[in-house]
C-alpha positions in Angstrom: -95.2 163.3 -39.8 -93.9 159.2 -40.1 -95.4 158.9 -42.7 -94.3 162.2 -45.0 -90.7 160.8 -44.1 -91.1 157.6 -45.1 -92.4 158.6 -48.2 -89.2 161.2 -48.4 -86.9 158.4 -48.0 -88.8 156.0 -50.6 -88.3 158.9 -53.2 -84.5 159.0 -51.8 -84.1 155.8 -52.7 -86.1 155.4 -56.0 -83.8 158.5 -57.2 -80.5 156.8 -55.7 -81.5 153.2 -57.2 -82.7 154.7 -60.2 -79.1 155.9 -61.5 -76.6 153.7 -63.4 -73.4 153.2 -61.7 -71.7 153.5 -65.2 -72.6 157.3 -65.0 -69.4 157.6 -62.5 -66.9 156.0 -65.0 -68.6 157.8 -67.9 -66.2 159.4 -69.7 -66.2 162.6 -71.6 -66.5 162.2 -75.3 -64.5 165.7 -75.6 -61.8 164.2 -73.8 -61.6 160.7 -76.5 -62.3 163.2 -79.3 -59.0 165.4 -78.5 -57.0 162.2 -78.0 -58.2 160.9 -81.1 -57.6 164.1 -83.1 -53.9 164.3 -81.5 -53.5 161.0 -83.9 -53.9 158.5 -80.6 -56.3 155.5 -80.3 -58.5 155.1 -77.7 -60.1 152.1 -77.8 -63.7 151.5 -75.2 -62.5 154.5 -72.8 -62.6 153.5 -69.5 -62.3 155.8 -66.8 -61.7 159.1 -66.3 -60.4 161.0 -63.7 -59.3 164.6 -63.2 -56.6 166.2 -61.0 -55.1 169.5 -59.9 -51.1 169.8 -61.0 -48.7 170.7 -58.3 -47.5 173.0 -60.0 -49.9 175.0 -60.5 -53.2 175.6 -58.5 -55.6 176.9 -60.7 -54.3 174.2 -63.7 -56.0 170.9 -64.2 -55.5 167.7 -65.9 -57.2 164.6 -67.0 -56.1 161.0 -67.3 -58.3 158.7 -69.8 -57.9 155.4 -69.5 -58.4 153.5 -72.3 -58.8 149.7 -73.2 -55.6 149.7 -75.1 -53.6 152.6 -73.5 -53.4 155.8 -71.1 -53.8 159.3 -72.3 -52.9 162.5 -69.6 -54.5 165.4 -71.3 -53.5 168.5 -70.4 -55.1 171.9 -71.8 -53.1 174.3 -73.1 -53.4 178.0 -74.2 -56.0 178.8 -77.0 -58.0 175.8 -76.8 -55.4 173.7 -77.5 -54.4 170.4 -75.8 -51.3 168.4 -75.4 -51.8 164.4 -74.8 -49.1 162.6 -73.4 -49.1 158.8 -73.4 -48.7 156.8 -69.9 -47.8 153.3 -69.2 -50.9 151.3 -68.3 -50.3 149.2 -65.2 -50.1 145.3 -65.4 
């Protein structure tokens, strides 16, 4: 029984060790593409992270960082998007 564990937890960790830690700040190339096609550059996206608004529960938003600027993208009605610029932190 040790020894189907230990080989359990090898495969664990050859899985674990195996995957990029880039894969977490991967971000979406839908979410570059809309801010792109909105007329904004995004220049080597950074980070990505998404978040529930307030002010409404069943809404979300994103917030791409990129090298050069911020984006909040927010989806809208009809597949449509607005992107709003943010201030990058210094």
């Amino acid at each position: 029984m040790k020894l189907y564990s230990n080989r359990i937890l090898a495969a664990i960790a050859i899985v674990l060790g195996s995957t990029p830690a880039v894969a977490v700040n991967k971000v979406n190339a839908q979410l570059t593409s809309i801010i792109r096609a909105a007329g904004y550059k995004c220049q080597e996206p950074v980070t990505e992270i998404e978040e529930e608004l307030a002010s409404a529960p069943q809404e979300r938003a994103w917030i791409v960082e990129c090298k050069n600027a911020a984006y909040k993208v927010l989806p809208l009605p009809h597949f449509s998007y607005h992107v709003e610029v943010l201030e990058l932190p210094e």
